[in-house]
C-alpha positions as CSV (number, residue, x, y, z in Angstrom):
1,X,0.4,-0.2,17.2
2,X,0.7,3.0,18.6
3,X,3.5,2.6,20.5
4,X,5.6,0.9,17.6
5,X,4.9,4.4,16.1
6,X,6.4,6.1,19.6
7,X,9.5,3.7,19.3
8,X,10.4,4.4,15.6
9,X,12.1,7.6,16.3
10,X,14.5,6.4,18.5
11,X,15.6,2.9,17.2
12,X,16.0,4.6,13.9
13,X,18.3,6.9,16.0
14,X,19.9,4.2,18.3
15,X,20.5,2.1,14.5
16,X,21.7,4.4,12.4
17,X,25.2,4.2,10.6
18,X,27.0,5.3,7.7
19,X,26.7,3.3,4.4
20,X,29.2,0.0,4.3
21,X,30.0,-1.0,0.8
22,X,31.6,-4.5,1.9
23,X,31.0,-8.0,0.3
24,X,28.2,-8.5,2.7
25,X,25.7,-6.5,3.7
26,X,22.9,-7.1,5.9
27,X,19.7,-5.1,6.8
28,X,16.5,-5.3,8.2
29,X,13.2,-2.9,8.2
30,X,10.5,-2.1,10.0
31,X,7.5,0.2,8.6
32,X,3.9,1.0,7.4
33,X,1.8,0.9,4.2
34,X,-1.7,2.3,3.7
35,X,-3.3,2.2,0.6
36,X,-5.9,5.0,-0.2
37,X,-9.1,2.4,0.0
38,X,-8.5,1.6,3.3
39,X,-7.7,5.3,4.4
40,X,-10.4,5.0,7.6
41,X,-8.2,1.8,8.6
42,X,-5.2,1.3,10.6
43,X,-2.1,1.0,8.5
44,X,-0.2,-2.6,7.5
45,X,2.9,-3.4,9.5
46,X,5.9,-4.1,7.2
47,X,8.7,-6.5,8.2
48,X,11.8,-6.5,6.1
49,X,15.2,-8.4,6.0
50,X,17.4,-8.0,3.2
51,X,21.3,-9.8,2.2
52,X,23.7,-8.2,-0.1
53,X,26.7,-10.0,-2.0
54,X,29.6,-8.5,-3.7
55,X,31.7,-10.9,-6.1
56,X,34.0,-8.1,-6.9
57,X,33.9,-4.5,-7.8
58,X,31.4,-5.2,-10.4
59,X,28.6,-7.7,-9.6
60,X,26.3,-8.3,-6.8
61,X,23.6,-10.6,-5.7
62,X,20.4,-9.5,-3.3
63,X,17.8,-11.0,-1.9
64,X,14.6,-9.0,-0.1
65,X,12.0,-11.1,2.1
66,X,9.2,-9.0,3.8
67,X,6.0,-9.6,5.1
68,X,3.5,-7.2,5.7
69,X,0.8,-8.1,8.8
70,X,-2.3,-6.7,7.9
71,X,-5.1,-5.1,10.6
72,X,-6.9,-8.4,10.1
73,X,-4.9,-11.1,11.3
74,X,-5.9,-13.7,9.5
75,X,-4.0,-12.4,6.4
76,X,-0.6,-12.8,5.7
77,X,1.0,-10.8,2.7
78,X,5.1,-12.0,2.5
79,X,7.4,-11.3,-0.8
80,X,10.6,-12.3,-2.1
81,X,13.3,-10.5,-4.6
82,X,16.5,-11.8,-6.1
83,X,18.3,-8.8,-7.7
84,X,21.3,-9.5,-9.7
85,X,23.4,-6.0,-10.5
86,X,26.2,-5.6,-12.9
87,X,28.1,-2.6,-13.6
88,X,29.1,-2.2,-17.2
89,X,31.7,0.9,-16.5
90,X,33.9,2.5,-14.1
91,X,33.4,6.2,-15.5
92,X,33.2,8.8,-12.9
93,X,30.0,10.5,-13.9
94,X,28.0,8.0,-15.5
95,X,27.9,4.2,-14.5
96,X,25.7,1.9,-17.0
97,X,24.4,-1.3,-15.4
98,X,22.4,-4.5,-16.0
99,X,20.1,-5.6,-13.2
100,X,18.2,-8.7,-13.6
101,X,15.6,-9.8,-11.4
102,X,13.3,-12.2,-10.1
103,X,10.3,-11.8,-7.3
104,X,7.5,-14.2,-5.5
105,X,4.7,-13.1,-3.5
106,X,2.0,-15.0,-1.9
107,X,-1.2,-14.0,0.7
108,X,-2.9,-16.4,3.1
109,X,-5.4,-16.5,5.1
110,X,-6.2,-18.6,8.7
């Protein structure tokens, strides 16, 4: 664990880009969660891959999996989100939008 903590620095600096607004976009994360409770204990592992498409200027699909490895191994914590985003408006300043979404999780254990 520690040295996935050593590494972050520099693949976040090896990996980083500017911002692509094409019709498909593609990402994937890597990162930590720690909830109060569990303070003492090491932090969860988060594993994240995400897809973007753009119909057109105004609406987009996107879907999130991740899956978060816990300090005990035999749980398994993954998620899923399907985002659906519309823009309403093409005003400079102020850009209303409908986003409509729908999300899965499930844990198991071995």
């Amino acid at each position: 664990m520690r040295s996935v903590l050593l590494l972050a620095p520099t693949l976040v600096a090896s990996l980083a880009a500017t911002a692509s607004a094409r019709p498909i976009t593609v990402g994937a994360a890597l990162g930590l969660t720690q909830s109060k409770v569990d303070a003492n204990n090491d932090p969860n592992t988060t594993l994240s891959v995400f897809g973007r498409l753009g119909f057109n200027g105004r609406a987009a699909v996107q879907l999130e999996l991740q899956r978060i490895e816990t300090d005990n191994d035999a749980s398994n914590i993954r998620t899923g989100t399907l985002l659906v985003a519309l823009d309403l408006g093409s005003n400079k300043h102020l850009m209303p939008m409908i986003l409509a979404g729908l999300g899965f999780d499930s844990a198991s254990t071995s």
